[in-house]
C-alpha positions in Angstrom: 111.2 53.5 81.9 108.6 51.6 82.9 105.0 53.2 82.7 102.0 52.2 85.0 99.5 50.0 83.0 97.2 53.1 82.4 99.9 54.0 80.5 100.4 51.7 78.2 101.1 53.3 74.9 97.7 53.1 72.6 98.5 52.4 68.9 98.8 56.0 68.2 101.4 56.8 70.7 102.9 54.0 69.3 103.2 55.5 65.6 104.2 58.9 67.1 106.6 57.3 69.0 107.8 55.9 65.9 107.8 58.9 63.8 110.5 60.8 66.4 112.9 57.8 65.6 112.8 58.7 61.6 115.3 60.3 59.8 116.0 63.7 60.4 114.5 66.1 57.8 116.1 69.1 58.3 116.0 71.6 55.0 118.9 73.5 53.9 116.9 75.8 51.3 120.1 77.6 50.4 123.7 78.2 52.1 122.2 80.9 54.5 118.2 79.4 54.9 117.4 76.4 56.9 113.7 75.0 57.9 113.3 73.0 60.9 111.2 72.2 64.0 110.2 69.4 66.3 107.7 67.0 67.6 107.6 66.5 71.4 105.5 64.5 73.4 105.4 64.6 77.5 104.6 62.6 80.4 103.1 63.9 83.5 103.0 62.0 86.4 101.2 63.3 90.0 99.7 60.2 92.6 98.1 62.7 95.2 96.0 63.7 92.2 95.6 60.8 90.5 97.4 62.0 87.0 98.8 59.8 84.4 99.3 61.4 81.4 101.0 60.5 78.2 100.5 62.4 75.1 101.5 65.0 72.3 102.9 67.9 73.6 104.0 70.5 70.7 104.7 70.9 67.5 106.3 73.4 65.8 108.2 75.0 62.5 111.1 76.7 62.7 113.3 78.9 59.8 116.7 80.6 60.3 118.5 82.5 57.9 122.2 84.2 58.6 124.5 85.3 56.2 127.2 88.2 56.3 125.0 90.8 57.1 121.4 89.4 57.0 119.7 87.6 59.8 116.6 86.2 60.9 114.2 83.8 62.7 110.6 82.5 63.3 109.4 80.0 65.0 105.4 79.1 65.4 103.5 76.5 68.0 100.8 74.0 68.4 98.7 72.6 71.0 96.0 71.2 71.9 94.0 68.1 73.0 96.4 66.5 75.1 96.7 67.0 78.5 96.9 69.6 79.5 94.7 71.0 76.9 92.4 68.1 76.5 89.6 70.7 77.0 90.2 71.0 73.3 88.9 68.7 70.8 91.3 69.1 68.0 95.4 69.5 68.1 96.0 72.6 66.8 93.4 74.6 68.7 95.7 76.2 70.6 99.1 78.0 68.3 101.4 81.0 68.5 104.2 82.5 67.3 107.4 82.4 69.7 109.6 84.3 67.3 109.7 86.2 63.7 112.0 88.7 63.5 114.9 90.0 60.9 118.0 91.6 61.7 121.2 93.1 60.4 125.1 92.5 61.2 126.7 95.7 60.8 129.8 94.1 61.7 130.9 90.8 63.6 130.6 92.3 67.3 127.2 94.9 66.2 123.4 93.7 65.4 120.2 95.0 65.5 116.7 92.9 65.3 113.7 94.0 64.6 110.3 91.9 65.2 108.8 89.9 67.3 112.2 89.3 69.9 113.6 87.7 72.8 113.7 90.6 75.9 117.0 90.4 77.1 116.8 90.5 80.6 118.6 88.8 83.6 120.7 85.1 82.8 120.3 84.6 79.5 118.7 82.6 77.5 117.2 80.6 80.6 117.3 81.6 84.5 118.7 78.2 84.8 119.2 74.2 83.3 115.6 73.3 83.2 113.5 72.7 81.1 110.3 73.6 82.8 112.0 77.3 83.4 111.8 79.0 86.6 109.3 81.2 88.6 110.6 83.9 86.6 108.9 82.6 83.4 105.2 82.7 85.2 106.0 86.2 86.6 106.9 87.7 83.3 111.3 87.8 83.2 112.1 84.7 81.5 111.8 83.8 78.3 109.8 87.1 77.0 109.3 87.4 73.7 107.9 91.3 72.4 107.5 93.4 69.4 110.2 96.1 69.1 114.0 96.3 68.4 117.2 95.2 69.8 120.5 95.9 69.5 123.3 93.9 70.2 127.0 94.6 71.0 130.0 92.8 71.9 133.4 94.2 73.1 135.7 92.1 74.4 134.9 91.0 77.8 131.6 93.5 77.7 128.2 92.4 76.3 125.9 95.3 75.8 121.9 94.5 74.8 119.8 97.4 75.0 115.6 96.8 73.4 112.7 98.7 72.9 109.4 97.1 72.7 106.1 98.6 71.8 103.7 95.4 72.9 103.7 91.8 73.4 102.9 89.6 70.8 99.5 89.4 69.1 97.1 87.3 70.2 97.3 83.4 68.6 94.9 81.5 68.7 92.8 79.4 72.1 90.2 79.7 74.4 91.4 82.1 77.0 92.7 86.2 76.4 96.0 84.9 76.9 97.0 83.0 74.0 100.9 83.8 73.5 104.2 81.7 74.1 105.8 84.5 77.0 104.2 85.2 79.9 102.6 88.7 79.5 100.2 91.5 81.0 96.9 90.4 79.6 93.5 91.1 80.2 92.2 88.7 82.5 89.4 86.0 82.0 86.1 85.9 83.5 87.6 83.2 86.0 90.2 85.1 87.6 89.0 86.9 90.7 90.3 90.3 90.9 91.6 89.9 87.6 92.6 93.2 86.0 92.9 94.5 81.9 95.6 96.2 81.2 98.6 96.2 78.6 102.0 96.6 78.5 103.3 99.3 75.7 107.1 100.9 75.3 109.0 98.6 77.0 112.8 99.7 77.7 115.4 96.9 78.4 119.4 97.3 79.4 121.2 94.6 79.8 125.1 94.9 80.9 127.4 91.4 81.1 131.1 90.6 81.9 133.5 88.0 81.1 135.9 87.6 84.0 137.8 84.7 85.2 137.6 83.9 89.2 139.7 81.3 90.1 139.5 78.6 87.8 135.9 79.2 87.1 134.8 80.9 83.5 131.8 83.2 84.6 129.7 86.1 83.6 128.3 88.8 85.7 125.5 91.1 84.9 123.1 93.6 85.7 120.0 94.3 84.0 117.0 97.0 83.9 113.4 97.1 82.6 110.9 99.7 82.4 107.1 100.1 80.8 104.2 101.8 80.7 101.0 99.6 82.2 97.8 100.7 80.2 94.2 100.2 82.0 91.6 99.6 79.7 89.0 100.2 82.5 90.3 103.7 84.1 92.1 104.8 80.9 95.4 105.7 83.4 98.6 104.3 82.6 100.7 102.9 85.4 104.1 101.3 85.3 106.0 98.5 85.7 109.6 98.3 86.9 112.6 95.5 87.2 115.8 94.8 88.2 118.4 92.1 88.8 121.9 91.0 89.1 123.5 87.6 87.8 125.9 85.4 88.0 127.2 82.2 85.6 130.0 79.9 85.9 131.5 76.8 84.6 134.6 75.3 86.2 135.0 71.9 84.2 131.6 69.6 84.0 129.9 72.2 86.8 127.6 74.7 86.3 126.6 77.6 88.9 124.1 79.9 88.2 122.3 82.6 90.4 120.1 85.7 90.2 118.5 88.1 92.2 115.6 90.2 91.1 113.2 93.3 91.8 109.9 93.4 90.2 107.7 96.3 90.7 104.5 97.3 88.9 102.3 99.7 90.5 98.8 99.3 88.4 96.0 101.6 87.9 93.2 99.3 88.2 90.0 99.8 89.1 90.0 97.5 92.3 92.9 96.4 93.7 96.5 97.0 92.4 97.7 94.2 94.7 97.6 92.2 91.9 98.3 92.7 87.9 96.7 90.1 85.6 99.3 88.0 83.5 98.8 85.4 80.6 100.1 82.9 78.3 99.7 79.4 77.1 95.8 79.3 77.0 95.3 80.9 80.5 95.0 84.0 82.5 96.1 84.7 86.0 96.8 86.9 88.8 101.0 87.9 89.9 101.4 90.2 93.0 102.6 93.4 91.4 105.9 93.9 94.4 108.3 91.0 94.7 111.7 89.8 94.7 112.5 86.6 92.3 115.4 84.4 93.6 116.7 81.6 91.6 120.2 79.1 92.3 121.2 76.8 89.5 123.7 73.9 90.0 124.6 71.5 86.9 126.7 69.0 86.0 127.7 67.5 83.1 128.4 63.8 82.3 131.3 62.6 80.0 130.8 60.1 77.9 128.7 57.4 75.6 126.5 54.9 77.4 123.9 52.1 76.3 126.1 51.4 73.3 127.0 54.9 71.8 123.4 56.0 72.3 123.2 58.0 75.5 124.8 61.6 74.9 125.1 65.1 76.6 123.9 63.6 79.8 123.4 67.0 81.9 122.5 66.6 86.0 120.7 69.6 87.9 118.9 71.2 90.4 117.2 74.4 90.4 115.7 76.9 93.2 113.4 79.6 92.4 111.2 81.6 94.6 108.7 84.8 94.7 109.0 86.6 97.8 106.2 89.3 97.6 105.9 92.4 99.4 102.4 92.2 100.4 102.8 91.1 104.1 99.9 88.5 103.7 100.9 87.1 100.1 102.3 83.8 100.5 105.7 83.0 99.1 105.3 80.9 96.0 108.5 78.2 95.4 109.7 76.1 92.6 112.0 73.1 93.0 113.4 70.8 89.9 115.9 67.8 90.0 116.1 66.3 86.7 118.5 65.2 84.1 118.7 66.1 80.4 120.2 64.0 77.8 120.3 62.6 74.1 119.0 59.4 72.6 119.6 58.6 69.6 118.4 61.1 67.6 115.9 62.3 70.5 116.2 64.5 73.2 115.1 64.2 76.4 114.6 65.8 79.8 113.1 64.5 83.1 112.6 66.6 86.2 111.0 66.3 89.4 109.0 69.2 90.1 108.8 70.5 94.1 106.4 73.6 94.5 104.2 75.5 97.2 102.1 78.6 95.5 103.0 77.1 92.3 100.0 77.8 89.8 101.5 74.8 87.8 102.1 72.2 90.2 99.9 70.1 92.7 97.0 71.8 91.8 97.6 75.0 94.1 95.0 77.5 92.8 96.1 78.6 89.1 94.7 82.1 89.4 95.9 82.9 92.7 99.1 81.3 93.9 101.6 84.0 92.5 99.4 86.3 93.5 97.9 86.0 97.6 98.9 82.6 97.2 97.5 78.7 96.8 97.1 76.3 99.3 100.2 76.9 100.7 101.6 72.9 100.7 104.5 71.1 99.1 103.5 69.1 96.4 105.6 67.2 93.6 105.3 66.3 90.0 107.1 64.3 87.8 107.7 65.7 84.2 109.1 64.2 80.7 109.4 65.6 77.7 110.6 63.9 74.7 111.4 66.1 71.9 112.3 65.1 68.2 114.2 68.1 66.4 114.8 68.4 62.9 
């Protein structure tokens, strides 16, 4: 790839750049523990704003453990002072836990965990190939970790989850009230206008999925519900929040189809408007209209083969369409677009994805607090992303 000359790796890049291409480290403490994580830098590139940005991205340790009956993971994060967190002035100023939880096999088709979780909600473990997630991450469905228990059950064709959360994760550590990997109900910041404080306690999640063949396509078809209580700090009420959705996966050879369709419905106590509900996560705050529908359409492909002598691998194609439709008649609808690729290098990994959005908090500068909520400036803009990950 060729980078712009204001890109031109400084000698620092440079070394980081050279400790992803060292030998993997992985540690296999016993038969059943092994420590891990990665390094991953990204690129961010967006002319109508005049961004050019090359820089560590994350860090962060890993540990698994499964034997017979025993199981288990954690995972914790680290930010900071790159872009987009170069308000910081040290790496590490920003960290969270994604995961930590322990479970037990009762048998090979029955678990339960307990701990800090994934929410198993909708098309799992992603709404989709990408790897900047969907619309449904920033509005709270995708990619949810809380505290609480799940169970887990598999019987033939049928996959049963069923969880019960009390809260989202503790706060980690940043600059803003919402410091955690998911997107959760926070309390919001003094910047967000019409921001609201609530939390989210006793969180109920079924999820229902079926193997079926149609045609010569292997697929999976599900439905799954959501339910929990939404505590304001200011009036003391507790209101509720309330989703839905069907889904869809198949794979017929090297493509990939994936759809959804979802219902979100949270009806707020706040002390001003409940138009809005105040979410939060990496280092930010900001405002999701609290009746929507979440679309998303996933198409993939993946690419046989070796290429650049053996060193080009798992080359993956896709494009992705998610969208917010709220119910508020004069909330814009907020749209996400990504075309990208995904593929190993050596022993990196790599995705690149052009990002298309309108009412995107995260792209083109459309207002952060705002544009899943009322909306942004309701224009197209682009992006284009890299991220280059390390994993050991």
């Amino acid at each position: 790839m060729h980078f712009p000359d204001s890109l031109r790796l400084s000698p620092s890049f440079l070394a980081l750049l050279c400790s992803f291409a060292a030998p993997a480290m992985a540690v296999q403490v016993t038969d059943n523990l092994d420590l891990g994580g990665a390094i991953r830098a990204r690129w961010d590139y967006d002319p109508d704003r005049d961004i050019q940005k090359f820089g560590l991205d994350t860090v962060f340790l890993s540990a698994k453990y499964n034997s017979d009956t025993w199981i288990g993971e954690a995972q914790y994060r680290f930010y900071g002072r790159s872009y987009p967190y170069q308000y910081t002035k040290d790496y590490g100023d920003i960290q969270f836990a994604k995961l930590a939880w322990v479970g037990y096999k009762f048998n090979p088709e029955q678990q339960v965990h307990v701990g800090l979780d994934t929410v198993p909600f909708g098309l799992q473990p992603y709404f989709g190939s990408t790897f900047y997630e969907t619309l449904g991450n920033v509005i709270g469905l995708e990619d949810v970790q809380q505290i609480g228990a799940r169970y887990i059950q598999q019987s033939g064709d049928w996959n049963l989850q069923a969880g019960y959360y009390l809260r989202p994760a503790w706060q980690g550590k940043g600059t803003s009230k919402g410091v955690t990997f998911s997107s959760v109900v926070s309390e919001a910041d003094s910047y967000v206008a019409d921001g609201s404080d609530n939390q989210e306690r006793n969180t109920v999640v079924l999820r229902v999925a079926k193997a079926l063949d149609l045609g010569p396509w292997k697929s999976e078809v599900g439905l799954s519900g959501l339910t929990s209580s939404l505590e304001n700090k200011d009036t003391h009420n507790d209101g509720r929040r309330n989703a839905v959705a069907v889904h869809y996966l198949g794979k017929n050879g090297p493509w990939g189809v994936q759809l959804q369709a979802a219902r979100q419905q949270m009806s707020p106590r706040n002390p001003g408007t409940d138009e809005v509900v105040t979410l939060g996560g990496y280092d930010g705050t900001y405002n999701v209209a609290s009746r929507g529908n979440l679309y998303v359409a996933d198409v993939s492909y993946d690419v046989a083969g070796k290429y650049l002598f053996d060193q080009v691998s798992g080359v993956k194609l896709y494009v992705n369409y998610s969208a917010f439709d709220k119910s508020a008649d004069d909330f814009k609808t907020s749209q996400r677009v990504i075309l990208g690729t995904s593929f190993s290098l050596s022993k990196l990994w790599v995705a690149t994805e052009w990002i298309y959005g309108k009412n995107d908090p995260y792209i083109g500068g459309s207002s952060y607090t705002q544009s899943l909520g009322a909306g942004g400036s309701d224009q197209w803009e682009n992006q284009l992303y890299m991220n280059i990950g390390y994993y050991f």
